[in-house]
Backbone as numpy.savetxt, mean C-alpha at the origin, in Angstrom:
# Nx Ny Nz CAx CAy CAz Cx Cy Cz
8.30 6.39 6.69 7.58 6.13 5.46 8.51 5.39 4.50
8.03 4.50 3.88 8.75 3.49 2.53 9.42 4.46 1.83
10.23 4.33 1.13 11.04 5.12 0.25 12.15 3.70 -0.55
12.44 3.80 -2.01 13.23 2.88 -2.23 14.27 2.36 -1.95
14.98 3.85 -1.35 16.29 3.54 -0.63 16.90 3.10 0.83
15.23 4.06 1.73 15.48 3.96 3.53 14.27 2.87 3.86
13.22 2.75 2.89 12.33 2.26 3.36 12.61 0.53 3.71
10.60 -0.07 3.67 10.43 -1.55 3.76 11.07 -2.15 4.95
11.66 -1.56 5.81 12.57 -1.81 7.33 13.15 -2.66 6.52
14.09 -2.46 5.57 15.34 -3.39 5.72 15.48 -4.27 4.90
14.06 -4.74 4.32 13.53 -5.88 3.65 14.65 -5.83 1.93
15.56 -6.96 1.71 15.85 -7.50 0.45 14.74 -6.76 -0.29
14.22 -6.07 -1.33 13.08 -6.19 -1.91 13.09 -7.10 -3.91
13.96 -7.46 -3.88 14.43 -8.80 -4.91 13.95 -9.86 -4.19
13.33 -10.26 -3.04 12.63 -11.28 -2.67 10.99 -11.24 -1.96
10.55 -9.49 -1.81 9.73 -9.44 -2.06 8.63 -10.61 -2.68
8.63 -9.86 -3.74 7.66 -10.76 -5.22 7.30 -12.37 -4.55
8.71 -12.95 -4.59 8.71 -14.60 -4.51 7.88 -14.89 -3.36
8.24 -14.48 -2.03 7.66 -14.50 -0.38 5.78 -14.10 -0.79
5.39 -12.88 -1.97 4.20 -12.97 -1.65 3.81 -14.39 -2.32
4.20 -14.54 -3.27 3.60 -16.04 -4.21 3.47 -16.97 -3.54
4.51 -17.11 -2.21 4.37 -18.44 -1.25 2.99 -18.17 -0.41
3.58 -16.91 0.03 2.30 -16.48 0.79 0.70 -16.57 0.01
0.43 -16.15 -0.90 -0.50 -16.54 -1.53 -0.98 -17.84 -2.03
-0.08 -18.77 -2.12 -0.38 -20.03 -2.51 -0.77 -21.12 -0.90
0.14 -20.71 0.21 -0.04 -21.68 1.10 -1.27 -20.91 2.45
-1.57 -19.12 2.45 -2.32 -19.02 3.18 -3.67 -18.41 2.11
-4.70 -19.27 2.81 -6.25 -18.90 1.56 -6.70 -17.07 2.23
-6.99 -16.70 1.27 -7.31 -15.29 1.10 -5.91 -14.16 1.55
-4.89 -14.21 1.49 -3.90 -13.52 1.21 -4.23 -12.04 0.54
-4.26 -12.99 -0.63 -4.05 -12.46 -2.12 -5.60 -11.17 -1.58
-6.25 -11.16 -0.75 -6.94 -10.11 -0.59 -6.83 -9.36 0.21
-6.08 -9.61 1.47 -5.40 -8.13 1.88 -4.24 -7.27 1.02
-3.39 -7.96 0.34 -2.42 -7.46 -0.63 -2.66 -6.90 -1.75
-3.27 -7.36 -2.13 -3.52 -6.91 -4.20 -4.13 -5.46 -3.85
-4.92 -5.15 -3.25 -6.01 -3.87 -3.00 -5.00 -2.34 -3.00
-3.90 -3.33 -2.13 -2.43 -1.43 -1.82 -2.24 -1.84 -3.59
-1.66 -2.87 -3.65 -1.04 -3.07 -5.39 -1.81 -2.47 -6.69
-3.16 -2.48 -6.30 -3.99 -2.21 -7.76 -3.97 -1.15 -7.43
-4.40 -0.06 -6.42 -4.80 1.50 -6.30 -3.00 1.62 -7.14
-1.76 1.09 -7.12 -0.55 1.79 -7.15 -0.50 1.18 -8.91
-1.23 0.47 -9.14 -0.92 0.39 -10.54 -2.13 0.97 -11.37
-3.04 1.75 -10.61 -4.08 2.31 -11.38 -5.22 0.72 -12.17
-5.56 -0.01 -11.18 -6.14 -0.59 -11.83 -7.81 -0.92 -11.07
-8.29 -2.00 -11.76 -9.82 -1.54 -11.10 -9.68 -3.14 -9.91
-10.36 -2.30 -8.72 -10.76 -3.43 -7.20 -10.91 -5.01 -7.98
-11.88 -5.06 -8.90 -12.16 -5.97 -9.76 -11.67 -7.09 -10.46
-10.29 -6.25 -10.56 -9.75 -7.22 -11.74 -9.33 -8.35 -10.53
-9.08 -9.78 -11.01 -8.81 -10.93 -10.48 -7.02 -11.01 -11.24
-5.77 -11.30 -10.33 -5.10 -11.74 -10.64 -3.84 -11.88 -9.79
-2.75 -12.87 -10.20 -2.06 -13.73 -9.01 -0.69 -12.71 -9.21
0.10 -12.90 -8.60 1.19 -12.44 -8.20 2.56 -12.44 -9.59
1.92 -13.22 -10.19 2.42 -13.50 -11.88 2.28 -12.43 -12.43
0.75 -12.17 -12.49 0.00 -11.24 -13.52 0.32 -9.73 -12.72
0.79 -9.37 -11.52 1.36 -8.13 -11.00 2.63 -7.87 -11.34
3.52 -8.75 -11.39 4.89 -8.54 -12.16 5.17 -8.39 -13.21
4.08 -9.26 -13.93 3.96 -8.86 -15.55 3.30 -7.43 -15.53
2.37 -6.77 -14.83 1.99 -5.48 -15.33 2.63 -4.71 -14.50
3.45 -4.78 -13.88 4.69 -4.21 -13.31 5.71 -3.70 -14.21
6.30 -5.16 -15.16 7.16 -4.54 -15.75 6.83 -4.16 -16.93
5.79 -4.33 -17.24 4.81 -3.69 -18.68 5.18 -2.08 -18.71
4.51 -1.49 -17.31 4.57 -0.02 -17.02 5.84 0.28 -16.68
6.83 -0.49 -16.91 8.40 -0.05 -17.08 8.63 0.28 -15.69
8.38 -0.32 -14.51 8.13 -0.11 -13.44 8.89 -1.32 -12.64
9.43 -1.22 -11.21 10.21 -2.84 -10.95 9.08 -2.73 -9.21
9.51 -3.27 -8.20 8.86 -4.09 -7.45 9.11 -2.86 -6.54
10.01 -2.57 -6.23 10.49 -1.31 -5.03 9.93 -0.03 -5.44
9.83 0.32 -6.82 8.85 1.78 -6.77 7.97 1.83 -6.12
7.04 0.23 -6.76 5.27 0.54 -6.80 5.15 -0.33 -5.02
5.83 -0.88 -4.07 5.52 -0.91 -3.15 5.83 0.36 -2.03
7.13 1.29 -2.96 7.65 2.25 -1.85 6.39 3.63 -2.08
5.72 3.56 -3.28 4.71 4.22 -3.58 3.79 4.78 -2.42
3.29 6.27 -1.76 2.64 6.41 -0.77 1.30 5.89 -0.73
0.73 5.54 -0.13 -0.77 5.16 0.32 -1.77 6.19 0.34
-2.89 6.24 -0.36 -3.18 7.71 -0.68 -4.94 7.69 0.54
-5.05 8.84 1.32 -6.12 8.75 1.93 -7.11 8.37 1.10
-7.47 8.92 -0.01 -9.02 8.34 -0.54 -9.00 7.55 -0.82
-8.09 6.40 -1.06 -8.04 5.07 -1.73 -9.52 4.49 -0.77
-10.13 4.12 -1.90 -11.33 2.83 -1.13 -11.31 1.34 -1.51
-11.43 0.69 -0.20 -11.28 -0.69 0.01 -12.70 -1.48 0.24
-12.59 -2.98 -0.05 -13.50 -3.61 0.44 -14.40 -3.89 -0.44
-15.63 -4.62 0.05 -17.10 -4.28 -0.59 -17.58 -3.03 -0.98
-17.28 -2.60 -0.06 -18.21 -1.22 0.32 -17.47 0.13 -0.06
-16.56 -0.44 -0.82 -15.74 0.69 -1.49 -15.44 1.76 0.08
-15.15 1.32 0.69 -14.80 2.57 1.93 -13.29 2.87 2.02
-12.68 4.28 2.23 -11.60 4.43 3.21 -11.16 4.05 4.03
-9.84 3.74 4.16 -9.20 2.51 5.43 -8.89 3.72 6.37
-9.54 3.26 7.95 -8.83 4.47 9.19 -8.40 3.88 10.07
-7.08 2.85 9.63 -6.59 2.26 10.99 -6.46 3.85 11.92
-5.97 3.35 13.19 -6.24 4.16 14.37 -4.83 5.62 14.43
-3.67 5.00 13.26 -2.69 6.25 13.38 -3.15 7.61 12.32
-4.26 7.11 11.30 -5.10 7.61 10.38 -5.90 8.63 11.11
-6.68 8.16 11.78 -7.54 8.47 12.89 -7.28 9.93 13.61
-5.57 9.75 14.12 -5.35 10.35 14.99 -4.89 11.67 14.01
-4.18 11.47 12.97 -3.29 12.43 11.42 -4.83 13.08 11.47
-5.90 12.34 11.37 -7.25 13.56 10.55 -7.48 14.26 11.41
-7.23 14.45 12.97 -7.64 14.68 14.30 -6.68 16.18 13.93
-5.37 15.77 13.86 -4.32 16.57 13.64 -4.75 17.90 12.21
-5.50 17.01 11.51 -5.21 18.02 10.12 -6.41 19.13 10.57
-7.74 18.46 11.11 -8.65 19.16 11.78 -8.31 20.40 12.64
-7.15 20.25 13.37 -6.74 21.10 14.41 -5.63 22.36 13.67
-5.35 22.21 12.26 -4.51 22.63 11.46 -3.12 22.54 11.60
-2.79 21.62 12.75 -1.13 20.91 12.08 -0.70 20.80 11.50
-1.30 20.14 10.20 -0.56 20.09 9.17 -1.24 21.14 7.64
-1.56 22.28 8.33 -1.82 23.25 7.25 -1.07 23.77 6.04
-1.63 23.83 4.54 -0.68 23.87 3.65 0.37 22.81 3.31
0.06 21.37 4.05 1.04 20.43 3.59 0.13 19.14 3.01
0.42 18.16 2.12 -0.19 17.31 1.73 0.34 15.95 2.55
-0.66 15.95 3.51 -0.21 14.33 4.41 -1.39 13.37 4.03
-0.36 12.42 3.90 -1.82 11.28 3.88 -1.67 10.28 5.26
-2.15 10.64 6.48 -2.05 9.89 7.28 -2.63 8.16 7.31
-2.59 7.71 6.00 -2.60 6.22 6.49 -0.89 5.66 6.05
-0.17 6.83 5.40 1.51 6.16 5.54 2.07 6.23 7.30
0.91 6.50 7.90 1.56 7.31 9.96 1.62 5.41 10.09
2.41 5.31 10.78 2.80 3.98 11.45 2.60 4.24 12.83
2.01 3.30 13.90 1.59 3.45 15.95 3.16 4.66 16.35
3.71 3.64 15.37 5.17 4.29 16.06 5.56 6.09 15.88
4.71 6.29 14.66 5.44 7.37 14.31 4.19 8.55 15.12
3.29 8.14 15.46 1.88 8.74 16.40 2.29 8.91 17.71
2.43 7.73 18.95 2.78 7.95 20.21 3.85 7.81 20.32
């Protein structure tokens, strides 16, 4: 799981920021798989429209830098999309399978931070 210090596998995160702006400017619809983790972590609404500028600026508004709010956990109810739904990639899938069976009883997991790797 991300953490500021072990997480991001490794990743510089001072170059973060810049890499998404490229990314957003040279591949079309980017900016909509990304912003969706970013707004649930800055408390903001699916709705709002804005570029990779306007996330750093309300980044550092909330006195906040780039490595908190990406090392930030992924929360199961977050809803995505049109259709306002819950995301269940397949390591998700397998964590609710688990919580069902009471594995993880008395603990607060949010199995969409489970990575393939950390499942099989």
């Amino acid at each position: 799981m991300d953490n500021i210090k072990d997480g991001l596998a490794g990743v510089d995160i001072s170059v973060v920021a810049p890499l998404f702006t490229i990314a957003q400017t040279l591949i079309p619809g980017y900016d909509i798989q990304l912003f969706p983790g970013i707004k649930h972590r800055l408390n903001m609404s699916m709705d709002e429209v804005f570029s990779m500028y306007d996330a750093d600026k309300i980044i550092r508004q909330k006195g906040l830098d780039w490595a908190e709010v990406l090392a930030s956990p992924e929360q199961d109810k977050w809803k995505y999309g049109e259709k306002k739904q819950e995301s269940y990639p397949c390591p998700r899938l397998i964590v609710e399978f688990w919580k069902a069976g009471g594995l993880f009883e008395g603990l607060d997991i949010n199995g969409v931070e489970f990575a393939p790797k950390d499942i099989y």
